[in-house]
C-alpha positions in Angstrom: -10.3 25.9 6.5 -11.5 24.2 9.6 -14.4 22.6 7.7 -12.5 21.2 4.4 -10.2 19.3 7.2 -13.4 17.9 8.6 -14.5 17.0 4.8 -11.4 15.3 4.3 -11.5 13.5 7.0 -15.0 12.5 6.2 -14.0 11.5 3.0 -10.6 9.1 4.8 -13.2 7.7 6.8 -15.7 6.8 4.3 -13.2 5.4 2.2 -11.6 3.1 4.8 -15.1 1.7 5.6 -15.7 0.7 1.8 -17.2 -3.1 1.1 -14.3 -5.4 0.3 -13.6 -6.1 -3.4 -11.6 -7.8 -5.8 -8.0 -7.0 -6.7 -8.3 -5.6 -10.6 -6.5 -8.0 -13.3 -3.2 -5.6 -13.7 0.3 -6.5 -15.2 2.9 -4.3 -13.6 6.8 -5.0 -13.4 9.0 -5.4 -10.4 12.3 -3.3 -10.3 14.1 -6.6 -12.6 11.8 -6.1 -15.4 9.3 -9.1 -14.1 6.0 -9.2 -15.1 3.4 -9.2 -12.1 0.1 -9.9 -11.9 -2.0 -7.9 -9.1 -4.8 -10.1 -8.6 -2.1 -12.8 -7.4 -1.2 -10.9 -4.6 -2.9 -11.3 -1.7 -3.9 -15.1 -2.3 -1.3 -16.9 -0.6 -3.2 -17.3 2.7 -1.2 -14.0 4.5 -2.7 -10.3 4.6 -0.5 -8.2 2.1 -0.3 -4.1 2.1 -0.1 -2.4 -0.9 1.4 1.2 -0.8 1.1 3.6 -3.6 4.0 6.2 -3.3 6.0 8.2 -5.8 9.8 9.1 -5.3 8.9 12.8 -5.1 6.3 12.7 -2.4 7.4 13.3 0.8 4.3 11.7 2.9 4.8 8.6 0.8 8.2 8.3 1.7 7.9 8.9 5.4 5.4 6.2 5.7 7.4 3.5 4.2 10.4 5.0 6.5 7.9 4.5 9.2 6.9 1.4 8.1 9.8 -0.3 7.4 11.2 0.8 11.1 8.9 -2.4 11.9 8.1 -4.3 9.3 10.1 -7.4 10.3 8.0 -7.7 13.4 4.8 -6.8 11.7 5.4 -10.0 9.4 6.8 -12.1 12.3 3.5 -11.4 14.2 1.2 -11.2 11.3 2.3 -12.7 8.1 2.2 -9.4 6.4 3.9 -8.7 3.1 4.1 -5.6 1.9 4.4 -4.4 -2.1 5.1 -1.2 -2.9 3.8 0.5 -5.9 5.6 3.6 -7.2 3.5 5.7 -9.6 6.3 7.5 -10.8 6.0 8.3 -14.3 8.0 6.5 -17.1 10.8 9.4 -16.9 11.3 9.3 -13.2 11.5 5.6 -13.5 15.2 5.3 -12.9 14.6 7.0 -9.3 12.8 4.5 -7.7 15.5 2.3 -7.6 18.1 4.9 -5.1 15.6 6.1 -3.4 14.6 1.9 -2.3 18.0 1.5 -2.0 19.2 4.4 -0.2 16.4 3.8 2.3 16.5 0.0 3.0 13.4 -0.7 2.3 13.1 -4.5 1.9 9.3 -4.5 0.3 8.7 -5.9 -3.2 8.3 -2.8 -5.3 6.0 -2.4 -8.5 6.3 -0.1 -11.2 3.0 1.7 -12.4 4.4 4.2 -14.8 0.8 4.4 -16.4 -1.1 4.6 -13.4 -2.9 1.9 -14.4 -3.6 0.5 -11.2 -3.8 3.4 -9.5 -7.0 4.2 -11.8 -8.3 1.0 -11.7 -8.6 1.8 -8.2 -10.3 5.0 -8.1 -7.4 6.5 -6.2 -7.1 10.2 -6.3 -4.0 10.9 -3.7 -0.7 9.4 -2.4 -0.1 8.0 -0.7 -2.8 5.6 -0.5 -2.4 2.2 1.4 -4.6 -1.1 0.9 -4.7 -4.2 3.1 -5.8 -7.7 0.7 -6.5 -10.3 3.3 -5.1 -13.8 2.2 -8.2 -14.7 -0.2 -7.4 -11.4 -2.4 -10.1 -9.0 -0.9 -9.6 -5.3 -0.8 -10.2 -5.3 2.8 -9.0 -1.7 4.3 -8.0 1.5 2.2 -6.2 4.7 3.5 -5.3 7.8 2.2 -2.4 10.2 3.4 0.0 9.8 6.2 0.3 11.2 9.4 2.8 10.4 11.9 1.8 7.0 13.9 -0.8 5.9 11.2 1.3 2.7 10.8 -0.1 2.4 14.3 -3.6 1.9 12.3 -2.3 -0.7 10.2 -0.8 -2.7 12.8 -4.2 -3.1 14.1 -6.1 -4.0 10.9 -3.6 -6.9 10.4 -4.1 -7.7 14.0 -7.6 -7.9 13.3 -7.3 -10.0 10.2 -4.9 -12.9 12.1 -7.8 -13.2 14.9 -10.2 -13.4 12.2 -8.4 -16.7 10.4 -7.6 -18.0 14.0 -11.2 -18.4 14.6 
């Protein structure tokens, strides 16, 4: 046991430390029925995190919780945005709506019934988070959530304001 939680969190690690990359060319829709294209979002000049999460996983939840505990700050000190992407399937749909609602969560959420993006990706888990500096580049990815890993986050788009100060 002790050695597939060292695996796994070789496997974290190698993925966070991935080359950037390119957003993939994706039309989802927001929670209106807007079209929304994912290769626009993260080119407005401000670091964006995109968080995969479905309505029924727990982790996923209590890292947006977490996250949205201090998200106003985070984008007062950093610019952040951050889009949420539910990967609920077309008949769970209708739940992402309550549960965004019933938790206050003040993100843009996308719907990606298909998993298209997801795929696209090469994500296996959720939930999975992604940091696009403001040019578009993939440039951090996580998997899972522990308790203070926002903590983590903070610190990448910490890193990525000192960057474009420079």
């Amino acid at each position: 046991m002790k050695i597939k939680k060292i695996l796994l969190t070789l496997v974290a690690a190698a993925a966070a430390c991935t080359a950037s990359a390119q957003m993939p060319v994706i039309t989802l829709t927001d929670m209106d029925g807007n079209k929304v294209q994912t290769d626009t979002l993260g080119t407005h000049g401000q670091p964006v995190i995109i968080d995969f999460f479905a309505t029924w996983c727990k982790p996923c939840n209590r890292e947006l919780t977490a996250i949205s505990e201090v998200y106003d700050e985070w984008k007062e000190e950093t610019g952040v945005r951050l889009v949420a992407v539910s990967i609920d399937q077309a008949q769970n749909i209708h739940k992402v709506k309550p549960l965004v609602d019933e938790n206050g969560w003040e993100y843009d959420v996308l719907l990606d019934p298909n998993s298209d993006l997801k795929r696209a990706l090469g994500i296996q888990m959720i939930p999975y988070v992604l940091i696009i500096d403001g040019k578009g580049e993939i440039v951090y990815r996580h998997s899972g959530y522990t308790e203070g890993a926002e903590l983590e986050l903070l610190e990448k788009l910490r890193e990525l304001k000192a960057a474009r100060e420079e």
